[in-house]
PASEBA-1860 file (N, C-alpha, C; in nm, 3 decimals):
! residues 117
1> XXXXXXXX> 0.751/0.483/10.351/0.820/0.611/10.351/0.926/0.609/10.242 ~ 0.960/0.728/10.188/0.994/0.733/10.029/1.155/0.789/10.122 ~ 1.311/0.734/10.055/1.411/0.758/10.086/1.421/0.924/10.081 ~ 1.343/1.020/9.958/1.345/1.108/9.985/1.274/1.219/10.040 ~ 1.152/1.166/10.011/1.009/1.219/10.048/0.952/1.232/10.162 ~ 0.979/1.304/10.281/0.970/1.255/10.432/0.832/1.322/10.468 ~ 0.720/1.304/10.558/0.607/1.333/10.575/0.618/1.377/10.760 ~ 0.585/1.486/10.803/0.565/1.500/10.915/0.461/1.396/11.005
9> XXXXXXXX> 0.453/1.325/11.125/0.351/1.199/11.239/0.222/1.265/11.168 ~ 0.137/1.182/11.162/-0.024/1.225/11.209/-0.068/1.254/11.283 ~ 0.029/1.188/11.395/-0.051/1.263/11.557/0.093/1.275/11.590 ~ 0.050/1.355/11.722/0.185/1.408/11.796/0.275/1.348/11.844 ~ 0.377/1.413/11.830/0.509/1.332/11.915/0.536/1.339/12.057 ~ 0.480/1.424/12.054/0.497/1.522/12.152/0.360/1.640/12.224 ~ 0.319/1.659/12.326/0.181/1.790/12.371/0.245/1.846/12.485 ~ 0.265/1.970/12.459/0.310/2.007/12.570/0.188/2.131/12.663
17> XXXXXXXX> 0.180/2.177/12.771/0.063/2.306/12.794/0.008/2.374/12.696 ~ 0.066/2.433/12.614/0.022/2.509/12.455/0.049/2.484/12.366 ~ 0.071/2.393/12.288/0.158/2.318/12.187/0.177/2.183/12.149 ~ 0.121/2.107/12.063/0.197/2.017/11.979/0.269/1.996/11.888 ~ 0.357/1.918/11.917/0.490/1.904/11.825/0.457/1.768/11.701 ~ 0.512/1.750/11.605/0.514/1.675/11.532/0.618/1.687/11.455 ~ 0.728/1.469/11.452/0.853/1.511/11.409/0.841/1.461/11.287 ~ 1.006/1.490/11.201/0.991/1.445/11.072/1.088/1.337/11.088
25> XXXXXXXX> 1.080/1.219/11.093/1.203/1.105/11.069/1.280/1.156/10.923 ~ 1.391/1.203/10.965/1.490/1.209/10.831/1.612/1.177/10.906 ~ 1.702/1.160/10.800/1.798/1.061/10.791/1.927/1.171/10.846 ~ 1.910/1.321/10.836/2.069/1.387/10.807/2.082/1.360/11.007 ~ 2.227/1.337/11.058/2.248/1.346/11.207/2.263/1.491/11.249 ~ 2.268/1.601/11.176/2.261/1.681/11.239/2.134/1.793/11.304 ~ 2.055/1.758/11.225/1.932/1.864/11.265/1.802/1.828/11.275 ~ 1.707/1.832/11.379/1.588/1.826/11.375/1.524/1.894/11.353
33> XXXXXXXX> 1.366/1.806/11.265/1.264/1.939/11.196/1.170/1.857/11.278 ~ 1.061/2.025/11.307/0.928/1.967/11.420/0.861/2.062/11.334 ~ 0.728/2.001/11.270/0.599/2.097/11.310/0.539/2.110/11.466 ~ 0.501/2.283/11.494/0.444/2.286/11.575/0.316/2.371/11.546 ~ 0.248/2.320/11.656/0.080/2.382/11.627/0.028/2.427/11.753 ~ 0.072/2.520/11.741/0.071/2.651/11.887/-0.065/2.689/11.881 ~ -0.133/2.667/12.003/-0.292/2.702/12.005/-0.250/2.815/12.164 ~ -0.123/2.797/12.230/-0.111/2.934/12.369/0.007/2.940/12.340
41> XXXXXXXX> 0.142/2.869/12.327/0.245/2.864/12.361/0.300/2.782/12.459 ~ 0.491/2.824/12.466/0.509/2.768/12.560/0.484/2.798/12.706 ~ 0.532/2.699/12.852/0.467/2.727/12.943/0.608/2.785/13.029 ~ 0.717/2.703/12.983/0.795/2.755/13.087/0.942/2.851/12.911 ~ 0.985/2.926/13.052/1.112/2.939/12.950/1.181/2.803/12.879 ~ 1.243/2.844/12.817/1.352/2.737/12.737/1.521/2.799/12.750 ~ 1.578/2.741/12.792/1.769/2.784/12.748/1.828/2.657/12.726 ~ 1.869/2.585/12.607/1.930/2.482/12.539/2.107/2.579/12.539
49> XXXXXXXX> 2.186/2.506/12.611/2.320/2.554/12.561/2.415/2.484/12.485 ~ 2.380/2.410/12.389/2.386/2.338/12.276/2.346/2.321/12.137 ~ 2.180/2.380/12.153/2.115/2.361/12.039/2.062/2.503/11.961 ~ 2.095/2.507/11.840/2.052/2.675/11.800/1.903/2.642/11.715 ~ 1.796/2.677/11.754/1.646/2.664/11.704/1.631/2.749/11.636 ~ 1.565/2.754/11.518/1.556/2.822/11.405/1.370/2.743/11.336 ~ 1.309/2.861/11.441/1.168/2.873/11.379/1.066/2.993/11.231 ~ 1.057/2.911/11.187/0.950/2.960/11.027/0.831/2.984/11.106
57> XXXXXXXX> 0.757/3.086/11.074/0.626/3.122/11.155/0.532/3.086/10.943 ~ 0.509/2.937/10.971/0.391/2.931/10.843/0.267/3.028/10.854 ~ 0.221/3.008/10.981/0.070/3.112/10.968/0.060/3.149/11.126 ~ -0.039/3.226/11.148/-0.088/3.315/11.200/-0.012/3.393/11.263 ~ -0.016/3.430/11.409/0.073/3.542/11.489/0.129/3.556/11.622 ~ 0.230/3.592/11.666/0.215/3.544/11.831/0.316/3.655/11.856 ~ 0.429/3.625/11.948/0.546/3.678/12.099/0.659/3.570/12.074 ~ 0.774/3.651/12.075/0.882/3.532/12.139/0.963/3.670/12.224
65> XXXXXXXX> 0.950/3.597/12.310/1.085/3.673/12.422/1.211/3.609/12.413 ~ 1.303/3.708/12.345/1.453/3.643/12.332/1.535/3.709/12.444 ~ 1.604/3.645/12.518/1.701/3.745/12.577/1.627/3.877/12.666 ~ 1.489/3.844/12.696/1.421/3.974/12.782/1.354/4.093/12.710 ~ 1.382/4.055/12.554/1.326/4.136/12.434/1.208/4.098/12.377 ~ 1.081/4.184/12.349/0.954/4.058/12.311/0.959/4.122/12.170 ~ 0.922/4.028/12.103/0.926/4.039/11.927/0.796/4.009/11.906 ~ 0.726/4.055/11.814/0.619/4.040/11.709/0.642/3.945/11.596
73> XXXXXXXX> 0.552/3.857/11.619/0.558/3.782/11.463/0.427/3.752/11.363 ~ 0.543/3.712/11.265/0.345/3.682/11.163/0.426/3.610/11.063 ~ 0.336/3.549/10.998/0.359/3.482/10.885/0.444/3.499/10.823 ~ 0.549/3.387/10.754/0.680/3.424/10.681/0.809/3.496/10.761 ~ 0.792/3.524/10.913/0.897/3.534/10.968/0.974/3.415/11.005 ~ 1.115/3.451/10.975/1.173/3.353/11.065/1.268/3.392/11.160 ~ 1.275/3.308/11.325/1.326/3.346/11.413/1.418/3.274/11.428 ~ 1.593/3.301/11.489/1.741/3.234/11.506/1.732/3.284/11.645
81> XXXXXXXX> 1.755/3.179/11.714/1.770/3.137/11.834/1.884/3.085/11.866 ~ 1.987/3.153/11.888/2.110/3.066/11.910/2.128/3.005/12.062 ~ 2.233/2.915/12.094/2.250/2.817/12.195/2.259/2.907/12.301 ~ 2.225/2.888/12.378/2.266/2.962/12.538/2.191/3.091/12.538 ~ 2.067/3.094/12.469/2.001/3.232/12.473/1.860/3.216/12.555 ~ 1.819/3.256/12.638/1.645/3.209/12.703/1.545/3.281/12.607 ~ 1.448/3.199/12.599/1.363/3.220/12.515/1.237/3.149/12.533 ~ 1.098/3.223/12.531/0.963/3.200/12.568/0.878/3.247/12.405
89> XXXXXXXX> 0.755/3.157/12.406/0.667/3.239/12.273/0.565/3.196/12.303 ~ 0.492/3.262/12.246/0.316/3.272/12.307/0.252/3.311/12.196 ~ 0.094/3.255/12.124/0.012/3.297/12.035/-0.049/3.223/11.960 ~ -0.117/3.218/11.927/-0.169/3.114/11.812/-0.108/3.097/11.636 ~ -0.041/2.998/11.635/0.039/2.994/11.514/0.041/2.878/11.495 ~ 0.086/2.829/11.334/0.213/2.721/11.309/0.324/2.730/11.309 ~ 0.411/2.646/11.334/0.541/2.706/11.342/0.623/2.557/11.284 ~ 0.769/2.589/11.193/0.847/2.515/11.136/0.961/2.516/11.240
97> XXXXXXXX> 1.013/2.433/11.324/1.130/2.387/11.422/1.249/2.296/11.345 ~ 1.347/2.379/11.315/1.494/2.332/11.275/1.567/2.333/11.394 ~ 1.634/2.228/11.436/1.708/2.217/11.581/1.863/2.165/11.490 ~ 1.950/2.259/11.556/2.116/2.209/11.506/2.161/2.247/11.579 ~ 2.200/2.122/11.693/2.206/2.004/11.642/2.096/1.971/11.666 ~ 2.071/1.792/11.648/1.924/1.708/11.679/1.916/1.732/11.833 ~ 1.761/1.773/11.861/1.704/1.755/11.979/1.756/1.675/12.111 ~ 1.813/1.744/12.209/1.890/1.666/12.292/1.812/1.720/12.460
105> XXXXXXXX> 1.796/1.672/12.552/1.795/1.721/12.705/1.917/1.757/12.740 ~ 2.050/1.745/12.748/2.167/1.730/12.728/2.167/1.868/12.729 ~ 2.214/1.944/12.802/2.220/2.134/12.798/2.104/2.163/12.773 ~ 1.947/2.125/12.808/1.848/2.220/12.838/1.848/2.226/12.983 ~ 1.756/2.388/12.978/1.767/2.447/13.124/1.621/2.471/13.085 ~ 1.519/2.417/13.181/1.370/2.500/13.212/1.340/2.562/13.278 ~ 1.296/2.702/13.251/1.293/2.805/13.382/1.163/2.856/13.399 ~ 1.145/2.983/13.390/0.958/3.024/13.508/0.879/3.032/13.403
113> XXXXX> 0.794/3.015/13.478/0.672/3.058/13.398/0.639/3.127/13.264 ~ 0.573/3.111/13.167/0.572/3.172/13.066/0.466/3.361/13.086 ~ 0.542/3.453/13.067/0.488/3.590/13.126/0.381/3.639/12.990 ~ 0.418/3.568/12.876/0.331/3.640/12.776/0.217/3.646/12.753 ~ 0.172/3.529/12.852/0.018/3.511/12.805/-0.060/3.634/12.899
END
């Protein structure tokens, strides 16, 4: 691995119900980057009251419910998710995951069911 050149796992870090994650080992302490490869989405809500997620939609299309609001996405959007907000997404996509700060359990809350599918 090149000091500057960082390459996303080959296989997952992570599989969750609709989704695999894949991380990038880099060096900065404040932020994590995930490819994800959304074939349904997620299963349950998400509320992190710590971490503000900031997803790139690379390709195709899906749902994110922010706050009880459902959004449309597609390619070249990007979505800000700030800390303490609930939030669900559903669809078939790739998706770019910036976490600031780095990925913590530490103030996540998992809640119901995912309604979008």
């Amino acid at each position: 691995m090149n000091k500057y050149i960082k390459k996303f796992s080959k296989e997952p870090n992570f599989k969750r119900n609709g989704f695999d994650g894949y991380c990038a080992e880099i060096d900065c302490e404040n932020i994590d980057i995930v490819y994800e490869k959304v074939y349904k989405g997620h299963d349950k809500y998400c509320t992190n009251t710590k971490i503000t997620h900031i997803y790139y939609v690379i390709s195709g299309n899906g749902k994110f419910k922010i706050d009880d609001t459902i959004y449309a996405v597609e390619k070249g959007d990007i979505v800000e998710i700030p800390a303490g907000i609930k939030f669900i997404f559903a669809g078939e996509m790739e998706l770019l995951l910036i976490m600031n700060p780095k990925f913590s359990r530490d103030g996540e809350i998992v809640g119901e069911d995912n309604d979008l599918y």
